[in-house]
C-alpha positions in Angstrom: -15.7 11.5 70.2 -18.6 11.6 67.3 -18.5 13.8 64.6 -21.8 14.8 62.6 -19.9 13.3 59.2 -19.8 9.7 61.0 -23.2 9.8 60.4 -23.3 10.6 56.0 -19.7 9.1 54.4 -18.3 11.3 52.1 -16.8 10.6 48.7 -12.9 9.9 48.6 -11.1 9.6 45.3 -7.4 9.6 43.8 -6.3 12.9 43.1 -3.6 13.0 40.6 -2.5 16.5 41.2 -1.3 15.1 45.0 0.3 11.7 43.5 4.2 11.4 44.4 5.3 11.9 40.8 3.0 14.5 40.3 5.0 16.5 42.8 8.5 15.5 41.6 7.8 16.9 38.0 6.7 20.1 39.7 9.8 20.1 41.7 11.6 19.3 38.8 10.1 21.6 36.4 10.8 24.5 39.7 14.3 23.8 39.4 14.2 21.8 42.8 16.0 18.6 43.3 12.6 16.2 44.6 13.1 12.9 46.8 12.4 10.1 44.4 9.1 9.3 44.2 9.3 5.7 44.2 9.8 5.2 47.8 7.9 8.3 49.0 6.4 8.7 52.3 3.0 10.9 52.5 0.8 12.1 55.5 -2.5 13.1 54.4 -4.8 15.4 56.7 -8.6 15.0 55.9 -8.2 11.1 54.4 -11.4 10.3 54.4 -10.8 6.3 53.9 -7.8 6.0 52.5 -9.0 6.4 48.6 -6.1 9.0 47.5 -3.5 7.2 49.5 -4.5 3.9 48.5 -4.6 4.7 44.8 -0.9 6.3 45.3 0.3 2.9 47.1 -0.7 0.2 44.4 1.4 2.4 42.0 4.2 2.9 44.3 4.5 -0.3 46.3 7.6 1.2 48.0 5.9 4.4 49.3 4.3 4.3 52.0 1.4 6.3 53.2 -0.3 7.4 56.5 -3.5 9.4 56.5 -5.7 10.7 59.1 -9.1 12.2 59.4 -11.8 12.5 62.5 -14.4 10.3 60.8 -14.1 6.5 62.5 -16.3 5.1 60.3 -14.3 6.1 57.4 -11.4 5.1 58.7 -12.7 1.7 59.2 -14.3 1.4 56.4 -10.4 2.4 54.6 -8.8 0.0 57.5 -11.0 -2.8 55.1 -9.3 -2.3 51.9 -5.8 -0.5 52.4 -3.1 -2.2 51.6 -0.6 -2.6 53.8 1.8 0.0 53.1 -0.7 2.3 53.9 -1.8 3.3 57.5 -4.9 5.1 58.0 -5.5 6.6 61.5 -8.0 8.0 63.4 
């Protein structure tokens, strides 16, 4: 199935506010015991191609990271540059 945002890409970027240890110090600063960031695992909805989960695995080698979104072409164009403990699906 096409989409009408196959068609124009859209920009992706790192957002710090979603990064692993981003969360843990939130956690943390809640009063919540947080998985270690380190090896964290992350699903994001909406991934565009990859560019926030991407960023998120060359920090955290251990992590690892699977992302979605209904734009093929993005995904493909993610697929190209991910590295490999990230999986980017359509």
């Amino acid at each position: 199935m096409t989409f009408a945002y196959d068609d124009v890409p859209y920009d992706t970027e790192a957002n710090t506010e979603t990064h692993p240890v981003a969360m843990a110090t939130i956690a943390h600063l809640a009063g919540l015991n947080a998985a270690p960031a380190k090896n964290a695992r992350v699903l994001e909805i909406g991934c565009g191609d990859g560019g926030n989960l991407s960023a998120m695995a060359a920090y955290l080698p251990d992590a690892r990271g699977v992302g979605f979104d209904l734009a093929e072409s993005a995904i493909a164009a993610g697929r190209r540059s991910a590295p490999s403990n990230v999986d980017l699906r359509v």
